[in-house]
Each structure stands twice: as structure tokens, then as C-alpha cells.
C-alpha positions as CSV (number, residue, x, y, z in Angstrom):
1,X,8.4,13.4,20.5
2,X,6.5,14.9,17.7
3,X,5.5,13.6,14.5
4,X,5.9,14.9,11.4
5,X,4.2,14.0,8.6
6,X,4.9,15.0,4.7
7,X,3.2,13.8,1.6
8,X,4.8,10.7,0.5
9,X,6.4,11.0,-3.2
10,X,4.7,9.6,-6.3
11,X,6.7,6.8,-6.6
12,X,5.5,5.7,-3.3
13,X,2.0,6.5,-3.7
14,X,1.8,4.8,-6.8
15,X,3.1,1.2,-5.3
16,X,1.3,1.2,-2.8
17,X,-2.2,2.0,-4.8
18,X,-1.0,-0.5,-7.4
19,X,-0.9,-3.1,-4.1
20,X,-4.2,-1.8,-3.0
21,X,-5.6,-2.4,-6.3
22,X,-4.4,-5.9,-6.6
23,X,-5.8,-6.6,-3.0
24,X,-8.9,-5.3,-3.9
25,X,-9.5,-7.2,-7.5
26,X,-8.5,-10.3,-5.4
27,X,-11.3,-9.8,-2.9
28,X,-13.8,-9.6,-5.3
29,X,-12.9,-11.9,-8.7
30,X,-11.9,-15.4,-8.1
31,X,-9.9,-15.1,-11.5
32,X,-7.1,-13.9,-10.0
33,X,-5.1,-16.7,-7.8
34,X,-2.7,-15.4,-5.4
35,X,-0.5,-17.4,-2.8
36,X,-1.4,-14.3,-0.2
37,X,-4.6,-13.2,1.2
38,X,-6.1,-10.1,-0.2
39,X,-6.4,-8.8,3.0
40,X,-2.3,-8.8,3.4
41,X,-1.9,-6.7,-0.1
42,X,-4.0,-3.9,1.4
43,X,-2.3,-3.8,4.5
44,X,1.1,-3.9,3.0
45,X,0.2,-1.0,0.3
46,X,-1.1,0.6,3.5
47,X,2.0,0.4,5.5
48,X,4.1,1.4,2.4
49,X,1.7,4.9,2.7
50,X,2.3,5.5,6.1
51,X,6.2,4.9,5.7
52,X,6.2,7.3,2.7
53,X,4.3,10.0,4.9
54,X,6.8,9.4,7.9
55,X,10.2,8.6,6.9
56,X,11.9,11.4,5.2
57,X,13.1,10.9,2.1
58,X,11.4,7.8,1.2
């Protein structure tokens, strides 16, 4: 089986750096006061990537 990666469409890219971005301001501030770890919003914006870059049409 081979895999085939594309570039994942905008729409895509921009939810998942829009997660990253959260993750990351919640790491660092304490202002921001979310019921899940940081860690978990980058991993989820990270899995959304590699779906986009994967799955066709997504």
C-alpha cells in the first residue's frame, strides 16, 4: 500500500493553525483558562493536518 500525500486545503490548514495557536498561548499565559490541556490542542490541530494531507478531499 502506498501513501499518497497532497497539500491539505486552506480551510484545513487554517483550523488546525488556529488550534495550534490556542495550544500554544495556553502553554505559555495563565490568562487563558481552558477545561483541556494545551498539550491536547496541539495534537488535535496536528492530527487535523495530517488528515487534510491524507484523506482526499478533505
Amino acid at each position: 500500500m502506498r501513501l499518497r500525500v497532497q497539500a491539505p486545503t486552506q480551510l484545513v490548514f487554517i483550523i488546525s493553525l488556529v488550534l495550534a495557536v490556542i495550544g500554544i498561548l495556553a502553554a505559555v499565559t495563565t490568562v487563558i483558562v481552558l477545561p483541556i490541556a494545551p498539550f491536547w490542542w496541539v495534537a488535535v490541530a496536528y492530527v487535523i493536518l495530517a488528515l487534510g494531507c491524507t484523506i482526499r478531499g478533505l
